[in-house]
C-alpha positions in Angstrom: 5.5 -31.0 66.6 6.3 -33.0 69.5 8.7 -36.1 69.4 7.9 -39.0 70.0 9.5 -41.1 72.1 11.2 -44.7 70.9 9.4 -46.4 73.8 5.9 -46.8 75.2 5.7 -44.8 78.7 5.3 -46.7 81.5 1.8 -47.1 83.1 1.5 -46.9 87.0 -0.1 -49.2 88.9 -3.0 -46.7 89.2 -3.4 -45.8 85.3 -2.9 -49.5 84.9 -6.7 -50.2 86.7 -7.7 -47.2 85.1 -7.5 -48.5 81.8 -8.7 -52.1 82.5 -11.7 -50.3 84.1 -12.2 -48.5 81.0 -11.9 -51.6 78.8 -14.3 -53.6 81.5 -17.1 -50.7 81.3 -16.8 -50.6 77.5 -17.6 -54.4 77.2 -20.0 -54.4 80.3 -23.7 -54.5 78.6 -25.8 -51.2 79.3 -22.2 -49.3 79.8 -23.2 -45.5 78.6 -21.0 -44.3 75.6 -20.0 -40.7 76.1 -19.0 -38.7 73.3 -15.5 -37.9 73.3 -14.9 -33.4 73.4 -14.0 -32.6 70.1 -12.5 -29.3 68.7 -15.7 -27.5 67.5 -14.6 -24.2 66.7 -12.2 -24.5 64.0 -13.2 -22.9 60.2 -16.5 -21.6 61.8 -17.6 -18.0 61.7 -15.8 -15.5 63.5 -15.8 -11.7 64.6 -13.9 -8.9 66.1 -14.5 -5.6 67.5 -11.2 -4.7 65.2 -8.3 -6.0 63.9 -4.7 -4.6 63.5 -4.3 -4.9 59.8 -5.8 -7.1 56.6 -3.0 -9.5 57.7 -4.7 -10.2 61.1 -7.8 -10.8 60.3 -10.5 -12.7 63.2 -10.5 -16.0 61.1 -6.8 -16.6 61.5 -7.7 -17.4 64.9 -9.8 -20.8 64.1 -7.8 -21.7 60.7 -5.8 -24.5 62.8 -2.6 -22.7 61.4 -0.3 -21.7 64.4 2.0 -19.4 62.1 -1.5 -17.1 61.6 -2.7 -15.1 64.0 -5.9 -12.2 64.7 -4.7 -9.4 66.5 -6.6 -6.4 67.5 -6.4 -2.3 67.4 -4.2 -1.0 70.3 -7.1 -0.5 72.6 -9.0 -1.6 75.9 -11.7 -3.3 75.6 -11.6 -5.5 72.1 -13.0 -9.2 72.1 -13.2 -12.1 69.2 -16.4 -14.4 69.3 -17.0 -17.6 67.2 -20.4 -19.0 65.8 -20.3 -22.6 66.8 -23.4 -23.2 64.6 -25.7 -25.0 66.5 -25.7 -25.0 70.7 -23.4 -27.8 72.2 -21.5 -28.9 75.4 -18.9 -26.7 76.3 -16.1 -28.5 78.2 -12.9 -26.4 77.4 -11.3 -23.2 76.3 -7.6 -22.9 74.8 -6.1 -20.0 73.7 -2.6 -19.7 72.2 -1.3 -16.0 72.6 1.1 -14.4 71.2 3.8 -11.9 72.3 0.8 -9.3 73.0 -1.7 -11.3 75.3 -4.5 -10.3 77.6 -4.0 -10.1 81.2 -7.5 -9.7 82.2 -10.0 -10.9 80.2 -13.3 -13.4 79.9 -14.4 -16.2 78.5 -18.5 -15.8 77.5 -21.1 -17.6 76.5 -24.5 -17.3 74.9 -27.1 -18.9 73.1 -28.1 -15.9 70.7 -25.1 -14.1 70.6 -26.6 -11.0 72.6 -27.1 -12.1 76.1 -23.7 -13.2 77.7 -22.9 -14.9 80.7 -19.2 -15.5 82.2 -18.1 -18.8 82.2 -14.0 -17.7 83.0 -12.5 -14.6 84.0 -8.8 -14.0 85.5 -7.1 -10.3 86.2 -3.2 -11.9 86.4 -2.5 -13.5 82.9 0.5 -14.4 81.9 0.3 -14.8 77.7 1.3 -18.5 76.3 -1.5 -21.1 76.4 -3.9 -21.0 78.5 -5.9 -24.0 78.9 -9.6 -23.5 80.6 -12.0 -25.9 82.0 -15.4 -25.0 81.0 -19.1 -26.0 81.6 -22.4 -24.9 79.8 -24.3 -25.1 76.7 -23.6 -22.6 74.5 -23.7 -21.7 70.7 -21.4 -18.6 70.5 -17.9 -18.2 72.6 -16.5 -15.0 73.3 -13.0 -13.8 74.4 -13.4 -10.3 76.0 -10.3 -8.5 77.0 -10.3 -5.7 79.4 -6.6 -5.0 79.6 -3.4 -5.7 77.5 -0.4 -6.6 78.5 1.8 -5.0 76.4 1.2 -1.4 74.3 -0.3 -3.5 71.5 -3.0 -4.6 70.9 -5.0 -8.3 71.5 -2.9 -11.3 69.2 -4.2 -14.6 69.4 -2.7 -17.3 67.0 -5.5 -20.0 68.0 -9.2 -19.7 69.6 -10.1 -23.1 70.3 -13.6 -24.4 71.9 -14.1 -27.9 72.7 -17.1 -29.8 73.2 -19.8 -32.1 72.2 -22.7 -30.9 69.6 -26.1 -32.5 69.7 -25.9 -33.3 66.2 -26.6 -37.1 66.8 -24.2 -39.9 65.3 -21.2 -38.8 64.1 -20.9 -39.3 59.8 -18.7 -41.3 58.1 -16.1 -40.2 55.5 -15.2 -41.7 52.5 -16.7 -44.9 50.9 -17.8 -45.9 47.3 -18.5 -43.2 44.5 -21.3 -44.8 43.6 -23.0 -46.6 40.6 -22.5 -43.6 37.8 -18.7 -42.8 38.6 -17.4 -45.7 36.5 -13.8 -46.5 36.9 -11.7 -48.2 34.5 -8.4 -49.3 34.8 -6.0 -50.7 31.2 -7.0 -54.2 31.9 -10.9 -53.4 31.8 -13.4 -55.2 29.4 -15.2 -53.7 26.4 -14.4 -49.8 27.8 -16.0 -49.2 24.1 -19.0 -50.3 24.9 -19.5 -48.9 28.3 -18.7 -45.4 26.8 -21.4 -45.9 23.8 -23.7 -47.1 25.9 -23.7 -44.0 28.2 -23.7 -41.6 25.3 -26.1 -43.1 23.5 -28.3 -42.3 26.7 -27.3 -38.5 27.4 -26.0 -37.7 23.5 -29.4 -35.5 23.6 -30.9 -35.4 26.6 -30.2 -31.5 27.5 -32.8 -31.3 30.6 -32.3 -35.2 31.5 -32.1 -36.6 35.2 -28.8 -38.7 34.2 -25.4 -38.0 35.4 -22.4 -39.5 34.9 -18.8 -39.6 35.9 -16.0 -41.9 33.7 -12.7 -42.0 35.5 -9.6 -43.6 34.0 -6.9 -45.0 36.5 -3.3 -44.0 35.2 -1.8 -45.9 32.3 -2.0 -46.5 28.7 -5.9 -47.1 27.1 -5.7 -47.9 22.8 -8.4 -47.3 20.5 -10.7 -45.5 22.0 -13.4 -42.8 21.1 -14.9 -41.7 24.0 -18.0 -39.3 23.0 -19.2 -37.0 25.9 -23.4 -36.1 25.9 -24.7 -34.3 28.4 -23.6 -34.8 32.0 -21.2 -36.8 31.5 -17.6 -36.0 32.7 -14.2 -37.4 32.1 -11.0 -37.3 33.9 -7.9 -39.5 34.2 -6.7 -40.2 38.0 -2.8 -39.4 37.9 -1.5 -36.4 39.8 -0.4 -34.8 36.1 -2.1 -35.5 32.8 0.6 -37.5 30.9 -0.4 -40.1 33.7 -3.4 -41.6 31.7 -3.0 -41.5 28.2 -5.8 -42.4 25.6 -4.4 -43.2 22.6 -7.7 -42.0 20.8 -10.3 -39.1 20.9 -12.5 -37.7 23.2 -14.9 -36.4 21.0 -18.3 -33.9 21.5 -20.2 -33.1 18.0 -23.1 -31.9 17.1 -24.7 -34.8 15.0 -27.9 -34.9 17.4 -28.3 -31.2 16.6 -28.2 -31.0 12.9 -24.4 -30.2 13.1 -25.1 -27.2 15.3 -23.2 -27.4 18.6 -24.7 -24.0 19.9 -26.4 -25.9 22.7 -23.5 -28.6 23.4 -23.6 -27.8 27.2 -23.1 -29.2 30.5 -19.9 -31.5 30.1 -16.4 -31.6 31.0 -12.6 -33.4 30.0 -10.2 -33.1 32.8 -7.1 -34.5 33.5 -6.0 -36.8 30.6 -3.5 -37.0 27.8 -4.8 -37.7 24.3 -3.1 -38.8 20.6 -5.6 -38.4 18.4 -6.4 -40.9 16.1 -6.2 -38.7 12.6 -3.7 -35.7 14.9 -6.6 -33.9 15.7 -9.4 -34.2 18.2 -12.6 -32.6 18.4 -14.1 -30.3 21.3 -17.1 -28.7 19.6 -18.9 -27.4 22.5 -20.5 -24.1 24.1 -21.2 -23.2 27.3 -20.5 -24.6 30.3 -18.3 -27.4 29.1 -14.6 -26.8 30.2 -11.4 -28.3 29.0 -9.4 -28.3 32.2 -5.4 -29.8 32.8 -5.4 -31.7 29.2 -2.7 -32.5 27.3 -4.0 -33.4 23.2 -0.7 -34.4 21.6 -1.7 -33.0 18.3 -4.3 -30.3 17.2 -7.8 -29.5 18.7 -10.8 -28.9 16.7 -13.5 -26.6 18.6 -16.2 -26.4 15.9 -18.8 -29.6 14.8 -18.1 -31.6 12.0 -19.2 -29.7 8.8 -18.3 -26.3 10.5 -21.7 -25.4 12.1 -22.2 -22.5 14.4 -20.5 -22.9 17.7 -20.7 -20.6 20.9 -18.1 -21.6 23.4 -15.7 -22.2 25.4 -13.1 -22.4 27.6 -9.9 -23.8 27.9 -7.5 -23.8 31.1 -4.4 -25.1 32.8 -3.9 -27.9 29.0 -1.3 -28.2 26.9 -2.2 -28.5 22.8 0.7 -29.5 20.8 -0.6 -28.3 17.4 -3.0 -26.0 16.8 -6.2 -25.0 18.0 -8.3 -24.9 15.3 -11.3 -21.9 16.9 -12.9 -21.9 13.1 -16.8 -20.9 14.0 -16.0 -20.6 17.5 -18.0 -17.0 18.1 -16.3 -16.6 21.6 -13.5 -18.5 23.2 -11.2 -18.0 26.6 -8.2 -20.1 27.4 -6.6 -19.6 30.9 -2.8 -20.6 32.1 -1.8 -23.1 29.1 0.7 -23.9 26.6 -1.0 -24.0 22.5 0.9 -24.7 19.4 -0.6 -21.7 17.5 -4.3 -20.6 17.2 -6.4 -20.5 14.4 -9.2 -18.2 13.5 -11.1 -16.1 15.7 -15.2 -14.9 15.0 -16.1 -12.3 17.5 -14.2 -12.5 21.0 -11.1 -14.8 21.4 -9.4 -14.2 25.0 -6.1 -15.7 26.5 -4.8 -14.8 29.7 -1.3 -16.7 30.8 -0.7 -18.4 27.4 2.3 -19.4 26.3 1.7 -19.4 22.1 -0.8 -17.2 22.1 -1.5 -14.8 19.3 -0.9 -11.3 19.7 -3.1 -8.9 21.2 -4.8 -7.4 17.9 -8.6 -6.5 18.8 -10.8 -5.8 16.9 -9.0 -7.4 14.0 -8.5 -10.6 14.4 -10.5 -10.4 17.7 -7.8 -11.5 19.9 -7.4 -10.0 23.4 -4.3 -11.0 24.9 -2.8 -10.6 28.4 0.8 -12.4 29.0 -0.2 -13.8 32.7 -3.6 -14.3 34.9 -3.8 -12.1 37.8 -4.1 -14.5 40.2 -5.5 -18.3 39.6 -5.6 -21.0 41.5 -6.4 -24.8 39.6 -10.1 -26.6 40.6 -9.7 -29.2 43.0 -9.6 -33.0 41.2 -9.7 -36.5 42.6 -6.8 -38.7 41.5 -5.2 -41.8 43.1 -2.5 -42.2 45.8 -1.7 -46.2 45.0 -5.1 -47.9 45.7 -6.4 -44.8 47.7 -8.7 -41.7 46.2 -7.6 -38.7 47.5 -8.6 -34.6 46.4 -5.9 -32.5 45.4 -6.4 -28.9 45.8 -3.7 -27.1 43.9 -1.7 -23.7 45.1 -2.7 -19.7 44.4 -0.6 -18.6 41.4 -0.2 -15.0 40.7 0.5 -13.3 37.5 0.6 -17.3 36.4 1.5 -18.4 33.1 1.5 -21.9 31.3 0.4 -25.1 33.0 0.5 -26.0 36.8 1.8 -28.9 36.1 4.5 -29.1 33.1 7.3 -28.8 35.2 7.2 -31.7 37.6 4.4 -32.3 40.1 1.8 -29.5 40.5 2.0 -26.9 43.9 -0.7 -27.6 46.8 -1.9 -30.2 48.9 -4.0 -33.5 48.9 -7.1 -34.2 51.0 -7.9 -38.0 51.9 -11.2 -39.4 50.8 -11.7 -39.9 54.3 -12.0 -36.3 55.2 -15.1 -35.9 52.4 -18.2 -36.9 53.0 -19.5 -38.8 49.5 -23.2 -37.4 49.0 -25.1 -40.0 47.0 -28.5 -39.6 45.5 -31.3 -39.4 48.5 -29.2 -37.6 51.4 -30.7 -34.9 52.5 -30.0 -31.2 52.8 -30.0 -31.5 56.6 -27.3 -34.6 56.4 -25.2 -32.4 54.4 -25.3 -29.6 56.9 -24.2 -32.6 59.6 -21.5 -33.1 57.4 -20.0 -29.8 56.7 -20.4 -29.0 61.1 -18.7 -32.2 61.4 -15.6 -31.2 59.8 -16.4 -32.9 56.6 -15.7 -31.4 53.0 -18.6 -33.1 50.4 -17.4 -34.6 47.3 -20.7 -34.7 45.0 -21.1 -38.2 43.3 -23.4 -37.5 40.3 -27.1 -37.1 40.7 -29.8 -34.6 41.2 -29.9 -33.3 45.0 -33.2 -31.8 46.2 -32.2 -29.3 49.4 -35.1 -28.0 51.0 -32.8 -26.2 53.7 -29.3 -24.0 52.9 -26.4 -25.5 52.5 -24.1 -23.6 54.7 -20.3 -23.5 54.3 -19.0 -22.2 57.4 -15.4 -23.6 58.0 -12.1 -22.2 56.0 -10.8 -24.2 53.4 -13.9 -26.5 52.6 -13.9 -28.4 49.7 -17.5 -29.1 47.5 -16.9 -31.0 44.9 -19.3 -32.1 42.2 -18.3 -35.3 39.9 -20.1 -35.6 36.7 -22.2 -32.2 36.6 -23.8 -33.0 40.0 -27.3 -31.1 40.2 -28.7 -29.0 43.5 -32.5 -27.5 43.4 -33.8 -25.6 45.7 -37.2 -26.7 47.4 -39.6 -24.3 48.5 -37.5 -20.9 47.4 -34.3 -21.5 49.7 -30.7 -20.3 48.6 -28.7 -23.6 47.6 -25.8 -22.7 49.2 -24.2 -20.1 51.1 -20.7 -19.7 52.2 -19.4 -17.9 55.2 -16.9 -15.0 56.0 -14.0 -17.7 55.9 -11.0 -18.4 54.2 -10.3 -20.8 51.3 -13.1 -22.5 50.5 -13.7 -24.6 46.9 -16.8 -24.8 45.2 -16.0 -27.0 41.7 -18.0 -28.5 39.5 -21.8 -28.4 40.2 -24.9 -26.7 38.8 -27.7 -25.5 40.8 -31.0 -25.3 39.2 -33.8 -23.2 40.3 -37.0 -24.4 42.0 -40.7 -23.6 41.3 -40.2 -20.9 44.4 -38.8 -18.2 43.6 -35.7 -17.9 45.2 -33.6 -15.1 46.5 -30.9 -16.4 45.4 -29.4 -19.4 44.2 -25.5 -19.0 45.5 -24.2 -16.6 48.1 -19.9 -16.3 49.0 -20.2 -14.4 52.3 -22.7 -12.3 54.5 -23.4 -8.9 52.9 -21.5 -6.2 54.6 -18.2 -8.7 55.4 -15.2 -6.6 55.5 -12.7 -9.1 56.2 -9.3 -9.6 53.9 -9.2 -13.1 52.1 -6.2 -12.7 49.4 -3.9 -14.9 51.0 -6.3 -17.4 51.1 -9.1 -16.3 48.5 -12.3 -18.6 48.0 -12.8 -19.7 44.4 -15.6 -21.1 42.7 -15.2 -23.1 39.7 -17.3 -24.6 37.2 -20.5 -24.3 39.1 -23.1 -23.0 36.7 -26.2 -21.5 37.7 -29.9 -22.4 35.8 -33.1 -20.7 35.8 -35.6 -22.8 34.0 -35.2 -24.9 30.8 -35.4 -28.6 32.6 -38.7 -27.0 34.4 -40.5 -23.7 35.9 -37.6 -22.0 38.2 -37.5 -18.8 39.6 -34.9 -16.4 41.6 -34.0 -13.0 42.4 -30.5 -12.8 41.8 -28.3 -16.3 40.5 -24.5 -16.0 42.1 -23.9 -13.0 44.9 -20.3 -12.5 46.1 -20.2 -10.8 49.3 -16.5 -11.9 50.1 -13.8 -10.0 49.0 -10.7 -11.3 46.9 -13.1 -14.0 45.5 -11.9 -15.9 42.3 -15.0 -16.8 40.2 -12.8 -18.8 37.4 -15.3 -20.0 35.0 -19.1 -19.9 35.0 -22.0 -19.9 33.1 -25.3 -18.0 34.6 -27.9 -18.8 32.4 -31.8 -17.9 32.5 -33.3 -20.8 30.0 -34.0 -19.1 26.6 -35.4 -22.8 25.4 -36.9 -26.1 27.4 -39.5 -26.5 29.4 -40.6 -23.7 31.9 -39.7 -20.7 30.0 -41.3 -17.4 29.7 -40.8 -13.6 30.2 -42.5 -14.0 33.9 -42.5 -18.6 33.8 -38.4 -18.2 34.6 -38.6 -14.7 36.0 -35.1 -13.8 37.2 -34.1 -9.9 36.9 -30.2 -10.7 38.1 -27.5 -13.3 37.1 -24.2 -12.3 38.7 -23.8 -9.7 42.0 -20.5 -8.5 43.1 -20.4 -6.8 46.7 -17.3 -7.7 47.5 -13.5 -6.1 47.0 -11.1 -7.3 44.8 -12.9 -10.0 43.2 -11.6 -11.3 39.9 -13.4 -13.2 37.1 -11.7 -15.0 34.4 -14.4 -16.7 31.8 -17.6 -15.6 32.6 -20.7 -15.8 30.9 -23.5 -14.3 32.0 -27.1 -14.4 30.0 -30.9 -14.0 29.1 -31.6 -12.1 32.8 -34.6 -9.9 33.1 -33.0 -6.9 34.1 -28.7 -7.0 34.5 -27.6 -10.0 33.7 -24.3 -8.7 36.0 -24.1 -5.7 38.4 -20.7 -4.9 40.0 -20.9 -2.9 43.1 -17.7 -3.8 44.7 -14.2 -1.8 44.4 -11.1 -3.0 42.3 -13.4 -5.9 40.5 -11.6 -7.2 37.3 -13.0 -9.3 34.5 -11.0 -11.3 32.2 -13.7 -12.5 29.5 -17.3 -11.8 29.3 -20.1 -13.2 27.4 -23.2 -12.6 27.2 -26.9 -12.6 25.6 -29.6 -10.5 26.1 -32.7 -11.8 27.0 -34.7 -12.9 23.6 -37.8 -13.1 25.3 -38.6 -9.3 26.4 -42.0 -9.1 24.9 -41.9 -5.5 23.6 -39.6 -2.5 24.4 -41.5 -1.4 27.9 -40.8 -4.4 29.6 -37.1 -3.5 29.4 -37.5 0.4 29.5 -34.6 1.1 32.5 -36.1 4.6 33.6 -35.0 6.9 30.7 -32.8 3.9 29.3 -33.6 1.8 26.9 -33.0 -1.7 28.0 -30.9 -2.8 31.0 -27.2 -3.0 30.8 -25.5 -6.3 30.1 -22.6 -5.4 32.5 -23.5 -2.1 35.2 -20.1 -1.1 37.2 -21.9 1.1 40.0 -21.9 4.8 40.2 -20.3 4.3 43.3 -17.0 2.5 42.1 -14.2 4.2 41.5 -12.0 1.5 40.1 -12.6 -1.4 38.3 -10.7 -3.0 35.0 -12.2 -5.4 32.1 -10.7 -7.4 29.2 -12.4 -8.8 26.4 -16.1 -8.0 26.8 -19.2 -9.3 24.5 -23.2 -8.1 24.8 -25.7 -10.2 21.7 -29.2 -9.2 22.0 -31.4 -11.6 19.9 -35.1 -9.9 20.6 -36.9 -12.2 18.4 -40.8 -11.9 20.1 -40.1 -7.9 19.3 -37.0 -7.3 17.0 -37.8 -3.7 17.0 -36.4 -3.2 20.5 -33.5 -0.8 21.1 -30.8 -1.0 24.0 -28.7 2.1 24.3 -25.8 -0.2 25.7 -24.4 -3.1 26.4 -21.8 -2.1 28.9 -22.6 1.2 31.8 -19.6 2.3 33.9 -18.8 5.7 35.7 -16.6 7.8 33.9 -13.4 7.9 36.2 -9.9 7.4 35.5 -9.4 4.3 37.4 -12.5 2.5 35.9 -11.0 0.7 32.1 -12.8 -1.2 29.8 -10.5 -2.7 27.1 -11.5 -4.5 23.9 -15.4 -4.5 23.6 -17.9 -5.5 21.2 -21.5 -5.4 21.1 -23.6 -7.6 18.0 -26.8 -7.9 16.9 -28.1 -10.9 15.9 -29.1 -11.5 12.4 -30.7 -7.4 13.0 -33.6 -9.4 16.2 -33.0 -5.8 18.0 -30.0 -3.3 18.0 -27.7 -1.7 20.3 -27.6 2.1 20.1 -23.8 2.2 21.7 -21.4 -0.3 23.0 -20.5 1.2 26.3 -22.5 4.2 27.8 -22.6 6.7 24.8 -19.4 5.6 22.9 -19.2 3.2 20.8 -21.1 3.2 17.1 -24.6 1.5 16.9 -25.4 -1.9 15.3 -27.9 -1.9 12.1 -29.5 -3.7 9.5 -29.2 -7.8 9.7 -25.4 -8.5 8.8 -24.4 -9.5 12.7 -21.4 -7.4 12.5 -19.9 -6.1 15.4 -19.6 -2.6 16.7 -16.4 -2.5 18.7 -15.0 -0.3 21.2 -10.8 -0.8 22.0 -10.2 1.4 25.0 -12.6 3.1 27.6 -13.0 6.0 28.7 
């Protein structure tokens, strides 16, 4: 970085007018503003002809990171070309080479990325910088070498176009969260009241329009009980739990259900420190309700008051002092955290990285136990710098175990609000696209968000974040979102809900056919939960696709609506929940259910799943609508024919055919029989004998029968 000096340089008498001409044409009326050039290329889209190694890949060259670099096969010609997005005002060209430069080469432009013209060329390069003056309107840059200078091949540490975009007046970052993020701070009035009154509102309102976000500046809050409905969220603001401390509960029960917390969805805890009122607080919730970087002082209660039926959960990065009580729990996973003991397990309890975890015993108790997560990296959270919000986005851990944040302040960096644009109720799809071109990351403040265009995630290392369950539908059968072949992006904490229009699918990571290498810098998505039907008529092909390899899908729930409005067998038509295309992606805590045909389809090599859940759809109206060729019924989980290696740990498949409980799948689980393809600890159930499952895993595993919802289990497959 360069040093600067202790005094201001000295203007000339020429740069001296130059300036006060400057300063005179700014305040002269009718003086024309010119958009300063800025740097447009940086995070966007990028291809090679080739690259050297999975190490060199062609986004390294617009990360903004001069210590990674793209670098070619050892070959004449190769080039590198960058999607700007949208055409702009080229005005310069600077590219940073490395010890293996191009002496001859271009610099090209286009419009459609197939007709070219030549807006630089030189024959006598000499490597370093090279810093070009350019002119034209163009959407895509290309770098086209026609001779190296050295035996290797074409390295490039930064690609850098500048220019100005037509995308009208530039967007602020930052600013207020909004009405429904309510802050509170120790010295607040009548927090108790605030909190009652919002739950009172969302306690049962499953497919409601309300959203909101509770946030809790660091200190020391007594006698609360803080009861969490539906959409709500709650998080303290420190860098580390222990920061905020609620000498009370944070409580979700099942009163406004009869005592059955089956459908206690769609909320979250993040963040805070808790001592219990009676040593025990209580977290009786289901899917799509995570307990992320908490630390309860005491013990933690998963099922409703009276022990009603419960189908959760998840649990990652906390710290429980006592014990977690599971009790009617029928599934649970807990991620990279510290537990007192555990008690109890139903069907499918799964740890991964868990210091006091029981010991791997499947099928009796059900516990599947791994001592570390393969790789993990902690969901982005807003917390306070002094007076100022900021994002941090924590550090890649591999083969983690316990806490990020137990042993002094957690690994990764911090994002000013400033460098987010804060998406309030109203803006529209095509201001969120200006946004995310700008250079912006979106921070979601709660709401429902119509998009009737994609939103498109183009640069490396963007940050979407959703506060307090943040909603996106999809008008007139668009995709929500889609991400690009980049580096390190973070999707956290959203749901998208499908539109009327059928979709083709809701969430996209990457372009089908990408075969560039992310694991040093993986994309993860976290928390965002897909929804097809159940708050109204939606529709889509396919809910999640990952294209991008070494993706980290850490915590989802997929879910076609089994109850609310909009729902039938063809009303919520959706054949696929969750599509894998890409290599070495990893899932840790997903659940997958009620899809028309595979609720999850794995086509990509070296996949891993740690936890899997999962219900049939109840709906199938009799056994030929779910007749699979010569199968009966469509697998729950289908690894490709094609794959040859692929690993899973601590699986579930429930069928509940209640419109025809004669209906008979002949698996939960279909794989190719090859040694590098493992299945470890599965289980498929029948519930209450609404249908049956003729094997758990291709043709092993023994058949469920008769109504007593007991498990057939499988340990180790092949």
């Amino acid at each position: 970085m360069p040093r600067l000096s202790d005094h201001p340089p000295r203007l000339t008498a020429a740069a001296l007018a130059a300036v006060l001409m400057a300063a005179l044409l700014v305040l002269l009326p009718g003086a024309a503003a010119q958009a300063a050039p800025v740097l447009l290329s940086q995070g966007r889209p990028v291809t090679a002809s080739s690259q050297e190694n999975g190490g060199t890949p062609a986004s390294a060259a617009v990360d903004g990171d001069n210590a990674t670099r793209w670098s070619s096969q050892f070959a004449d010609p190769q080039w590198i070309q960058v999607d700007l997005g949208a055409p702009a005002q080229l005005s310069q060209v600077v590219l940073r080479w490395e010890t293996a430069y191009a002496k001859a080469y271009r610099i090209e432009l286009s419009t459609d990325g197939t007709g070219w013209s030549t807006a630089y060329s030189t024959t006598t390069a000499t490597g370093g910088v090279g810093t070009h003056t350019i002119t034209g309107t163009a959407r895509y840059v290309r770098v086209y070498g026609t001779q190296r200078a050295t035996e290797w091949g074409y390295s490039l540490y930064e690609f850098q176009v500048f220019g100005t975009s037509g995308g009208g007046p530039t967007l602020p970052g930052g600013g207020d969260l909004g009405p429904n993020v309510i802050v509170f701070d120790p010295s607040t009035p009548n927090i108790q009241g605030r909190l009652d009154e919002v739950f009172r509102q969302q306690e049962s309102a499953q497919f409601g329009a309300g959203r909101y976000q509770f946030l809790f500046k660091p200190g020391t809050y007594n006698g609360l009980n803080a009861q969490i409905g539906f959409y709500t969220s709650i998080s303290g603001l420190g860098l580390s739990p222990d920061d905020t401390t609620i000498n009370g509960d944070v409580t979700v029960d099942a009163g406004w259900f009869g005592g059955n917390a089956t459908q206690n969805f769609w909320r979250s805890a993040e963040n805070l420190a808790l001592n219990p009122v009676n040593g025990t607080d209580r977290w009786a919730v289901s899917q799509a309700a995570p307990f992320r970087r908490m630390h309860v002082k005491g013990g933690l209660n998963l099922a409703p008051d009276g022990f009603g039926w419960a189908s959760g959960g998840y649990i990652a990065d906390s710290k429980i002092d006592g014990q977690v009580g599971n009790y009617s729990q029928q599934q649970w996973y807990t991620r990279d955290s510290s537990i007192g003991s555990w008690g109890n397990g139903v069907w499918n309890q799964v740890f991964s990285g868990v210091q006091g975890a029981p010991a791997q015993s499947f099928p009796n108790p059900p516990y599947t136990t791994l001592d570390t997560t393969p790789v993990s990296r902690e969901k982005p959270f807003l917390y306070l710098d002094g007076s100022e919000f900021k994002v941090f986005v924590p550090a890649k851990r591999v083969n983690a175990r316990g806490t990020s944040w137990g042993n002094g302040a957690p690994q990764g960096g911090s994002l000013p609000l400033s460098r987010f644009y804060v998406v309030k109720p109203g803006t529209t799809a095509a201001t969120m696209n200006q946004a995310l071109d700008q250079g912006l990351n979106l921070l979601f403040t709660p709401g429902v968000y119509h998009v009737d265009q994609t939103l498109r995630v183009n640069r490396a290392d963007t940050v979407v974040l959703g506060l307090g369950l943040a909603t996106l539908v999809p008008d007139n059968g668009v995709t929500a979102m889609k991400v690009a072949d980049v580096d390190g992006v973070r999707l956290a904490g959203f749901l998208i809900d499908a539109g009327p229009v059928d979709s083709p699918s809701l969430l996209e990571v990457g372009p089908a056919g990408t075969t560039t290498d992310h694991a040093a810098n993986p994309t993860t998505v976290q928390d965002v939960f897909i929804r097809v039907g159940g708050a109204g008529p939606g529709r889509a092909d396919v809910g999640m696709v990952i294209n991008n390899h070494d993706t980290i899908v850490d915590h989802t729930w997929i879910w076609r609506a089994d109850h609310g409005d909009g729902v039938g067998w063809e009303t919520n038509r959706a054949d696929y929940g969750f599509r894998v295309n890409g290599d070495d992606v990893l899932a840790t805590g997903l659940f997958v259910e009620h899809f028309n045909k595979y609720d999850v389809q794995w086509n990509g090599e070296r996949g891993r799943t740690v936890f899997y859940q999962n219900e049939k759809a109840y709906d199938a109206p009799n056994q030929a609508a779910i007749q699979n060729g010569s199968t009966k019924g469509y697998a729950a989980y289908k690894v490709a024919d094609s794959v040859t290696v692929h690993e899973g740990w601590g699986l579930g498949s429930y069928c509940y055919y209640n419109v025809d409980p004669t209906i008979r799948q002949d698996h939960g689980f279909q794989a190719p029989v090859r040694p590098g393809v493992k299945f470890h600890d599965l289980l498929v159930v029948s519930l209450g004998g609404k249908g049956q499952y003729e094997h758990v895993i291709n043709t092993t595993g023994a058949p469920t029968s008769g109504t007593s919802t007991t498990p057939s289990t499988v340990v180790s497959f092949p």
